[in-house]
N, C-alpha and C positions, 0 to 999 in steps of 0.2 A: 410486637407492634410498638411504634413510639410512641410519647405525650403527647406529641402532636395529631400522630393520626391519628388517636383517641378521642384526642379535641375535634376533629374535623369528622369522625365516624358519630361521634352524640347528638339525640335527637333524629337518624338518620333511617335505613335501611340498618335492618339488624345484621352484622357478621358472617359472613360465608360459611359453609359449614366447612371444618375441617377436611372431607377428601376433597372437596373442591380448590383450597391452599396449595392438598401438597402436589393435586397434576400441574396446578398454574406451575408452581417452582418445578418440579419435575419437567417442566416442558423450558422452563428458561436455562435448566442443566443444558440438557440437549441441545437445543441453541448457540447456547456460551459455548458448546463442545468443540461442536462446527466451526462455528467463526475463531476460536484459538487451534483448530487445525488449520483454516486457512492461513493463521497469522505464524504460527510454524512454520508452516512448509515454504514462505516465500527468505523467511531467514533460515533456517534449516540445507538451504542447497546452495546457498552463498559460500557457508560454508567446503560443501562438499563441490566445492565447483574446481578446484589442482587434481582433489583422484578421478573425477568424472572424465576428466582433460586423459590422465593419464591413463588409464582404464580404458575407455570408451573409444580412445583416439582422438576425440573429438576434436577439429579446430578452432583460430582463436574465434573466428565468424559462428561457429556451431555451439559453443559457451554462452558468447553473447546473446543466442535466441535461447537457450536453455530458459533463461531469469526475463529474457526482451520482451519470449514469446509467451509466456505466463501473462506478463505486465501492460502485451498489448489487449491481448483476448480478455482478459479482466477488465480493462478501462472501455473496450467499444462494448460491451454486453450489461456493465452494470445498469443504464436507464432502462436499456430494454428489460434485465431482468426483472428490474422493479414495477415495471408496468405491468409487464404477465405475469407478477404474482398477485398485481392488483386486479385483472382482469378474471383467471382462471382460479385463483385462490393459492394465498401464500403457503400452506403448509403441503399444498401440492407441488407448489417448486420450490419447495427449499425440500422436498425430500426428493425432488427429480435431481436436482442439485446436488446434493450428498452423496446421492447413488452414482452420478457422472462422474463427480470426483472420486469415488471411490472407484472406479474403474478405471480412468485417466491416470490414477496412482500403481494402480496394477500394472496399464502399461509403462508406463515408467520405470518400474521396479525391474521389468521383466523384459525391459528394452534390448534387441539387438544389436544394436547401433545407435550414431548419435541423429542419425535422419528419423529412426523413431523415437527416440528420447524426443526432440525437440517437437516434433507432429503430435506426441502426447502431452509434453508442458502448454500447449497450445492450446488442446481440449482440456487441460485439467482448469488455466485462467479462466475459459470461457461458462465452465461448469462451478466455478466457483463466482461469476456473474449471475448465476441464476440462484446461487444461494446465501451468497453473503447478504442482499439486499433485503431478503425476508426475513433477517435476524430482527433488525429494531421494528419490521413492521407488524410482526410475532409478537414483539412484546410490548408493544401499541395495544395491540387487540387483546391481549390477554388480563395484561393488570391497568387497575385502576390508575387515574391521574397521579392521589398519594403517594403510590408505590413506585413509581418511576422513580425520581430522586434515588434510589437505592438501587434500583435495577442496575440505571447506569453508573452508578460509582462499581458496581460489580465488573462489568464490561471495561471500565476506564484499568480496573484492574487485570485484567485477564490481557488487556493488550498489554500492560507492563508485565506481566508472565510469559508473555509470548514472545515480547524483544528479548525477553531475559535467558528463556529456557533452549528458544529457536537456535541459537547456535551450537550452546553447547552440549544439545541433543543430539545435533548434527556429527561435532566433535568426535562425540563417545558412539554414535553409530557406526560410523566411518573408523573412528581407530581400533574398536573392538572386530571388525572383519567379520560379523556371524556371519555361521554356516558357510566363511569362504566367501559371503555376499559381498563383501566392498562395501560401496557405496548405496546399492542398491537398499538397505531397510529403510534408509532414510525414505525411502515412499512408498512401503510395503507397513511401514506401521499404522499409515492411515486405511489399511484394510478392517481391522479388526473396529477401531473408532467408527468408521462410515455405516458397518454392517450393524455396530450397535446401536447408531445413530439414530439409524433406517426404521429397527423394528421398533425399538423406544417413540418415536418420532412420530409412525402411524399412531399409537396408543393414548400420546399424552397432550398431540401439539391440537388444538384446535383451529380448526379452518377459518379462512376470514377472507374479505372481499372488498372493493371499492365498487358501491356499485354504479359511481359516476368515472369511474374509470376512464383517461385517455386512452385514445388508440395509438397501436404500434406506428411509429415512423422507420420502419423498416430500409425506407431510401436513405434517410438521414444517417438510420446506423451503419450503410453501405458503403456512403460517401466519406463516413469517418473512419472508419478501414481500411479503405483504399487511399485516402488522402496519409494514412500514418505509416502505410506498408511501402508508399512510392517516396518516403520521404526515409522511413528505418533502415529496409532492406539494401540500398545502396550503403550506406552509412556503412552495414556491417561487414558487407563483404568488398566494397568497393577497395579495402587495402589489398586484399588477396588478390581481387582478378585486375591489378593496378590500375585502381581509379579508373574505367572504360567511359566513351562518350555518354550511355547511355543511361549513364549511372546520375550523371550530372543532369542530363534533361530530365529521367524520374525525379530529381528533386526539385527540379523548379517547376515539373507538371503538378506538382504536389499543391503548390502554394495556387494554382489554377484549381483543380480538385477543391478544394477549402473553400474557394472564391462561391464554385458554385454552390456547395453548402448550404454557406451563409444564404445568396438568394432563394434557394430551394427551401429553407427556413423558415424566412421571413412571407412567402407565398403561403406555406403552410399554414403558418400561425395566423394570416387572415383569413384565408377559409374555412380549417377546422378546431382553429386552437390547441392543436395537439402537436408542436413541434419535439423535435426530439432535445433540442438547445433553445432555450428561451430567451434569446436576444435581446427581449426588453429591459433583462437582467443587467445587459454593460451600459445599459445609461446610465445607472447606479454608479458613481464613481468608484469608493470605497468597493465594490463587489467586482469590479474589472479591473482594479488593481491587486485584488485577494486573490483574482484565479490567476493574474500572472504571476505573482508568488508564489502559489503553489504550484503553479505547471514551473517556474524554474525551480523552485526548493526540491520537485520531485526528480528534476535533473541532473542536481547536484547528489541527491543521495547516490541515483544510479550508477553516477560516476564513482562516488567513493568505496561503496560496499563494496563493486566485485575487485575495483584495483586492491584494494583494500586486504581483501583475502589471497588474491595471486602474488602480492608483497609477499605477505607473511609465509607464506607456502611455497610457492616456487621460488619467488626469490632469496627467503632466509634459509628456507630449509625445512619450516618448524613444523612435526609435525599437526592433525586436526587439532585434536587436541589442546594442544597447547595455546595455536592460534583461537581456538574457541574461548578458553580462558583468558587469554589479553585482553579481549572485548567483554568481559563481565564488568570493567568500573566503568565501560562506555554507557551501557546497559544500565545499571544503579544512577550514573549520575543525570541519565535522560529520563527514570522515574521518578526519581526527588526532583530534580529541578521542576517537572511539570505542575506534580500534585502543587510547589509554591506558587508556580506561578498563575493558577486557576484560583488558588483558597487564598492567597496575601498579597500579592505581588501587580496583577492587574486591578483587583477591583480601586488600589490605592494610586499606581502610576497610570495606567493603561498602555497605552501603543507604543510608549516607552520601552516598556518589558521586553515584547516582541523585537524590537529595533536593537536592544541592547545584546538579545539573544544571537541577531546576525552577528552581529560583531564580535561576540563570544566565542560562538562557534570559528568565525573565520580567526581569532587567534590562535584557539587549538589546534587551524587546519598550520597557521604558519608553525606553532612551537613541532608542531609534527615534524614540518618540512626542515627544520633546525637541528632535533636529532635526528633524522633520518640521514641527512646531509653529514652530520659531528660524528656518528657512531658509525654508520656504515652497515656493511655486514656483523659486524660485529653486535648489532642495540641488541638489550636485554627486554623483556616482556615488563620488568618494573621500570622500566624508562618511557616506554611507550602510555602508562599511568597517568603521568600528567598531563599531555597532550591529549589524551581521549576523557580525562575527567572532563575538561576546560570544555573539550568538542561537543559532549554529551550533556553538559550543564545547559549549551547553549543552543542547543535542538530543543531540550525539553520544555525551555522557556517561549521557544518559538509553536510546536506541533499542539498542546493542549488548549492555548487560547486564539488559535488562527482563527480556527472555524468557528465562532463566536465573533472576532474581529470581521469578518468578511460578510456574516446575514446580518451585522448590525442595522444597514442602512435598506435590507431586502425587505420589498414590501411582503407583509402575512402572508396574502395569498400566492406568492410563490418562493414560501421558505422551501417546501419540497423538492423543488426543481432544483435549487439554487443547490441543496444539499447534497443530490446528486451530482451535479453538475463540480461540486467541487471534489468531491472524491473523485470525479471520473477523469478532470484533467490531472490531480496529483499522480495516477496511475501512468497519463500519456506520457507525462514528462518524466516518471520514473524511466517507461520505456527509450523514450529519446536520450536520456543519460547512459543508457546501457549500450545506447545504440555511438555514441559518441566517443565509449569508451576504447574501439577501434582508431579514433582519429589521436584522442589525447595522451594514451597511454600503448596500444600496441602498434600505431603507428610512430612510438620512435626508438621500441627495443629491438628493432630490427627481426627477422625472418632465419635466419641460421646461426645461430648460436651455438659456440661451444659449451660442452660444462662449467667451463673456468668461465665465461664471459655470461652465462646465464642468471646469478647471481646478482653482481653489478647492475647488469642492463635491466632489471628488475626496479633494482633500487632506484636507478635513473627514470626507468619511466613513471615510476611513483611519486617520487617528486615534481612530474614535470605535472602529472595529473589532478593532484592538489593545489598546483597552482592558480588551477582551471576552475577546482572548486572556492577556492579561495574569492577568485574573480565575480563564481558568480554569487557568494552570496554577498559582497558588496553593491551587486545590481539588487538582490533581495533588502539590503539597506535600504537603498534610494526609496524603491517601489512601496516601500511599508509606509513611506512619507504620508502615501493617498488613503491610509486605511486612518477611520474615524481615533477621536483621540480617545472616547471611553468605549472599547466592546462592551457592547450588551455581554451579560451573564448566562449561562444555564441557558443555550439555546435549542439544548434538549426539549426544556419542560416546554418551550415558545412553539417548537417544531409540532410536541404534540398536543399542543392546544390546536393548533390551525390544521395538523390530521384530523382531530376530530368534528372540528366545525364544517371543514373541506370537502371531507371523502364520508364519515358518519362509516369508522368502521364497523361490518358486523360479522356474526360469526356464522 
C-alpha cells in the first residue's frame, strides 16, 4: 500500500483482512487475462492473415470478413453487453463471455473452410461483446476508489503488452507449424486460457449488479447491424461480383437504415430513457467531434494493418516471422509515446499533443510511402524503422489521451454512455476500414496475377492505400480543431465516481 492510501485509510474502517486482498487481485488476474486475450487475438490474425489466404483458400472478400467480421460483432454488441451484465450480473457474463469465446476460438482453429472460419470470427467479436465490457465494471465493484488509480495503470499496461506481443505470437505460431497445424494455434491457444478463465472465474470474481439498470434497446442494436451490414457487405465483395446494381442501392439504403435509427432513438429516449445511442451527447460539440475521430481514426487503422501485412507477406515475400519482427519498433514507439503523452505532454500542451500526433503519424505514413516507392522489392526490415517509429510515435500521442479529450465537455451523468459509445464507433470504423480495404487497395492489384507480376502489384497497391490513410488522418487534423483545448485528466477515476453515485454498484 502507498503513503497516500495510508493517508486516506487513517482514522477510517480498519484493513481488509488479508484473504479478502488476495481473491480481489486474484479476480483482476483473471480479468486482465481475458481482456489481453481479446487484445491478442485481434493483432494476433493480422498477422496470420497471407497463410490463412493461402491455406484456407480463402478470397480477398473472405480475409476482409476474417478481421471486418470480428470488428462488426464486437462494435454492435458492446452496449448491449454492458447492459446485461448490468441487468443479470457482471461475472455471469463475462464468464458466459469467456466460455463463447473459448468455443468460437475452437471453431476457428478447427475450421473447415473459410465460410466457417469467417461464421466463427463473427461469434467469436460478438462473445467478446459480452465480455470485454464487464472487465472495468468487475473492477468498479470489486476495489475501492484508492485502488483504482493502479488498477488501471495495470490495464494501460497490458494493452501495451498486447500490441506488443499480439503479433509476434502470431509470427512464431504460424512459422513454427505445430503439429502440422499452420495457422490454426494462433486460436486454439485461447483454449487452455478460456478454460482457465472459466474455473478461476466462478471461484474468485464476485457478482455485482446495477439495480437501476437500463433496459435492452434490442431494435436499436438491430438497426445498427443492419444499417453497418447493408453498408460493409457490398464494400467487400462488390470488387469480385463487379460492382452489381444492388450493391450500390444497399448502400445508400444504408444511410436510410441510420436515418431511421436516429428517430427511433430519439422516440425512445422520451418514453423510456433507455436509448441504445444517447443523442443528447452530439449537442456536445467537443463529444461529436471526438466520435468522428474515432470512427475515422478507426478507419484508418483498418486500412493499414491488413494492407500492411499482405505488403510484407505476399508481396515481399517475408516470411511470419520476420514481418512480425518489423513491427516490434511500431509497437515500442506507440508505448512510449502514450505513457508521455498522458503523464507530460498534455496536461502541459493539451489538444496540441493530439493534433501534432495526426500529423506525426501522417509523416510516417508518407516517409513509408518514399521508401516503399525508392526501395521497391528490394526494402530491408531496417528501413522500414523509421517510418513505423515516426508512424507509432504518432498513434501513441493520439490513442491514450483521446478518450479524456472527447468526455471532457460530457455531462457526469452520461460519462457511461458516452464511454461506451466511443469504444463502440472506434470498432465500426475499424470495421468500415477493412471493409474499404477492397476499394483502396485490392481494387487496383488487379485479379490474375502472375508470380513475376504479384510482387510489384503488391507494392503498388500499398502505396496507393497509404495514401488513403494519409488523407484521412489530415481529416483527423482538421476534426481535432472542435475538441476542447485542455482534456480533463484521469477520466477513469471521473467515470468511476459517477458509477458509483449512478448505478450504487453491489455485490
Amino acid at each position: 500500500m502507498t503513503t497516500t492510501e495510508q493517508t486516506l485509510g487513517a482514522g477510517r474502517a480498519p484493513v481488509r483482512p488479508a484473504p479478502a486482498d488476495r481473491r480481489r487481485w486474484y479476480a483482476l488476474a483473471i480479468v486482465m487475462t481475458a481482456a489481453f486475450m481479446d487484445l491478442v487475438d485481434v493483432t494476433i490474425v493480422n498477422i496470420a492473415i497471407p497463410s490463412i489466404q493461402q491455406d484456407a483458400g480463402a478470397s480477398f472478400g473472405q480475409i476482409q470478413w476474417i478481421t471486418a467480421g470480428y470488428a462488426l460483432a464486437f462494435a454492435a454488441g458492446l452496449i448491449t453487453g454492458g447492459r446485461l451484465g448490468d441487468i443479470h450480473g457482471r461475472r455471469r457474463l463475462f464468464l458466459i463471455g469467456v466460455g463463447g469465446f473459448t468455443l468460437a476460438s475452437a471453431l476457428c482453429g478447427f475450421a473447415a473452410g473459410p465460410e466457417m472460419l469467417v461464421a466463427s470470427r463473427i461469434l467469436q467479436g460478438g462473445m467478446a461483446a459480452l465480455m470485454v465490457p464487464q472487465v472495468l465494471s468487475i473492477v468498479h465493484a470489486t476495489f475501492p476508489a484508492r485502488e483504482r488509480g493502479k488498477v488501471f495503470g495495470l490495464f494501460g499496461a497490458i494493452v501495451g503488452l498486447g500490441a506488443v506481443s499480439g503479433p509476434l505470437l502470431g509470427a512464431l505460431l504460424t512459422q513454427w507449424n505445430l503439429f502440422g497445424l499452420q495457422w490454426r494455434p494462433i486460436f486454439l491457444i485461447n483454449l487452455p486460457v478460456g478454460v482457465a478463465a472459466l474455473l478461476l472465474g466462478r471461484r474468485f470474481i464476485t457478482e455485482s449488479r446495477a439495480p437501476k439498470a437500463l433496459k435492452l434497446d434490442l431494435v436499436g442494436v438491430a438497426l445498427v447491424t443492419l444499417g453497418l451490414l447493408m453498408l460493409l457487405y457490398p464494400l467487400t465483395r462488390g470488387r469480385e461480383l463487379g460492382w452489381p446494381l444492388w450493391g450500390y442501392a444497399c448502400m445508400a439504403g444504408a444511410v436510410g437504415v441510420f436515418a431511421v435509427l436516429v428517430a427511433y432513438e430519439r422516440r425512445k429516449a422520451a418514453r423510456d430513457g433507455s436509448p441504445l445511442i444517447e443523442l443528447s451527447l452530439f449537442r456536445v460539440k467537443s463529444f461529436a467531434a471526438g466520435i468522428a475521430v474515432q470512427t475515422v481514426f478507426g478507419v484508418a487503422l483498418g486500412i493499414f494493418f491488413l494492407v500492411w501485412t499482405l505488403y510484407m507477406q505476399r508481396g515481399l515475400g517475408w516470411s511470419p516471422l520476420r514481418a512480425g519482427l518489423t513491427g516490434v519498433p511500431f509497437s515500442l514507439a506507440v508505448s512510449t509515446a502514450a505513457g508521455m503523452s498522458v503523464q507530460k505532454l498534455v496536461p502541459r500542451f493539451g489538444r496540441e499533443v493530439l493534433r501534432a500526433g495526426a500529423l506525426v503519424m501522417a509523416v510516417g505514413v508518407l516517409l513509408y510511402i518514399w521508401e516503399s516507392h525508392r526501395y521497391g522489392l528490394a526494402i530491408a526490415s531496417w528501413q522500414m524503422a523509421l517510418p513505423l517509429v515516426v508512424m507509432g510515435a504518432g498513434m501513441g500521442l493520439i490513442v491514450a489521451p483521446l478518450t479524456d479529450a472527447v468526455l471532457s465537455e460530457v455531462p457526469r451523468e452520461h460519462a457511461g454512455s458516452a464511454s461506451g459509445l466511443i469504444n463502440t464507433v472506434q470498432q465500426m470504423g475499424n470495421a468500415l476500414g477493412l471493409g474499404l480495404v477492397s476499394v483502396v487497395f485490392f481494387g487496383v492489384i488487379g485479379d490474375r496475377l502472375t508470380p513475376a507480376e504479384v510482387g510489384p502489384a503488391f507494392v503498388h497497391g500499398f502505396q496507393h492505400a497509404l495514401w488513403w490513410v494519409a488523407g484521412v488522418l489530415g481529416v483527423i487534423f482538421v476534426l481535432m480543431s472542435a475538441l476542447p483545448k485542455r482534456p480533463a485528466q484521469h477520466v477513469e477515476g471521473a467515470a468511476t465516481e459517477v458509477g458509483e453515485k449512478e448505478r450504487e454498484l453491489v455485490a
